[in-house]
C-alpha positions as CSV (number, residue, x, y, z in Angstrom):
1,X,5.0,-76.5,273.1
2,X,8.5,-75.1,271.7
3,X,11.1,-76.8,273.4
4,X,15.2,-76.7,273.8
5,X,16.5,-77.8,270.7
6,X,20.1,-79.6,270.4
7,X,20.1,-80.4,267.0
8,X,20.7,-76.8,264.5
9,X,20.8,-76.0,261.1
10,X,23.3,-77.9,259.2
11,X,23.7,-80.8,261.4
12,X,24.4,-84.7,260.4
13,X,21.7,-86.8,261.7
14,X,20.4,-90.2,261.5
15,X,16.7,-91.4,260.8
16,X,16.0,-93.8,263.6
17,X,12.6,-94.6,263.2
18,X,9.8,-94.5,260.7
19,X,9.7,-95.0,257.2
20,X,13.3,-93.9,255.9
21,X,14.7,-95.6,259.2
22,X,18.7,-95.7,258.5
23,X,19.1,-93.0,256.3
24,X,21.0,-89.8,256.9
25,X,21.4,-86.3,256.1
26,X,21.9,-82.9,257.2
27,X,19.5,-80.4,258.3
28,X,18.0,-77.8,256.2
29,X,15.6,-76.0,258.4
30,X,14.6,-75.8,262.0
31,X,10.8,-76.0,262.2
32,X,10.3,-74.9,266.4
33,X,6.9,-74.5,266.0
34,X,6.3,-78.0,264.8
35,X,9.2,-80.0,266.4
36,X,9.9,-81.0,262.6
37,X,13.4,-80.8,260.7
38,X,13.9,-80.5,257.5
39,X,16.7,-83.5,256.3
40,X,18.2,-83.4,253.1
41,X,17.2,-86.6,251.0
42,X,15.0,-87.9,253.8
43,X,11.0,-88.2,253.6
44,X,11.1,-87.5,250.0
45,X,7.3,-86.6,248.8
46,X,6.2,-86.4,245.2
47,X,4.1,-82.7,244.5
48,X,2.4,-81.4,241.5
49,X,3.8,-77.7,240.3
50,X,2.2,-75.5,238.5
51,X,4.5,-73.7,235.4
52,X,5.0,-70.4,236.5
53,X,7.2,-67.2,235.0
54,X,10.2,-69.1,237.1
55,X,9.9,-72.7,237.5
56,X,9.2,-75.6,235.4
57,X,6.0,-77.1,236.1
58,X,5.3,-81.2,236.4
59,X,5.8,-83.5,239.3
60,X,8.7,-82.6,241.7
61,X,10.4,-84.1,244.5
62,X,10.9,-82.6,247.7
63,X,11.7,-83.0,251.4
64,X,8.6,-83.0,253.7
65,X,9.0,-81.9,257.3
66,X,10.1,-85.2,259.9
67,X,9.6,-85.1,263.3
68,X,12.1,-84.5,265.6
69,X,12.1,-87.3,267.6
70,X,12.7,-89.7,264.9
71,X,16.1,-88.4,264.6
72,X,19.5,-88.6,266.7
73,X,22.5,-86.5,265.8
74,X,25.7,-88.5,264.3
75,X,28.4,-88.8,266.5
76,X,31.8,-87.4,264.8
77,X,33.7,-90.1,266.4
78,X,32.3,-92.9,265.5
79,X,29.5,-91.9,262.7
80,X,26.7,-93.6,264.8
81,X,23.5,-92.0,265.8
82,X,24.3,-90.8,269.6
83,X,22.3,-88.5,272.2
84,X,23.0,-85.2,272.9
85,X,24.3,-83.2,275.9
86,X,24.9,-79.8,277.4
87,X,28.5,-78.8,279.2
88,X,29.7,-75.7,280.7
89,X,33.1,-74.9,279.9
90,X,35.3,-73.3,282.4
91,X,35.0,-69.7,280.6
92,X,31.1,-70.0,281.0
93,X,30.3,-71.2,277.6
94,X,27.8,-73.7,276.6
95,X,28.8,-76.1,274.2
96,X,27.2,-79.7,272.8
97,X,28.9,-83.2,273.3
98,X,28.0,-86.6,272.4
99,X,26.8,-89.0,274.9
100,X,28.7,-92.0,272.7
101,X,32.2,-90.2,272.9
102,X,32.4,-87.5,274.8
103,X,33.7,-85.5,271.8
104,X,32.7,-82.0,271.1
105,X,30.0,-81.1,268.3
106,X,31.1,-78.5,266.2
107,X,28.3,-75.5,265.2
């Protein structure tokens, strides 16, 4: 099921749960159809890579896709993983707040 999504490409967010629980990063792609993110220097997974007419082949490392629940946006107050919210601004526009601080998100 594709659902609302309040956290966008480039982003801060927190890890808040699983195996790289505490780190942080931004977000390099939106997977909807997955519910998965794509957070720089989080979930790093080791591949194999064949040599090709571009790139160098050997063992790489690269982010694999985490799941969107085990992440929280960073509040820009206070740099602490926060909720999310929705408010409507007088002129009809919809714009994203932390629940810590109130403070608008910018994006």
């Amino acid at each position: 099921m594709v659902q609302q999504f309040r956290i966008k490409k480039g982003d801060r967010v927190a890890v808040i749960s699983g195996r790289d629980k505490g780190k942080s990063g931004d977000v390099l792609k939106v997977l909807r159809k997955d519910n998965r993110l794509l957070v720089q220097g989080v979930n790093l997974v080791k591949r194999h890579q064949r040599q090709s007419f571009n790139k160098e082949g050997g063992i790489i490392q690269k982010e694999a896709p985490i799941h969107i629940s085990n992440v929280a946006h960073i509040d820009p107050k206070s740099k602490k993983p926060t909720r999310v919210g929705i408010q409507i601004l007088k002129d009809g526009n919809k714009v994203r707040i932390a629940k810590r601080s109130g403070e608008m998100i910018e994006g």
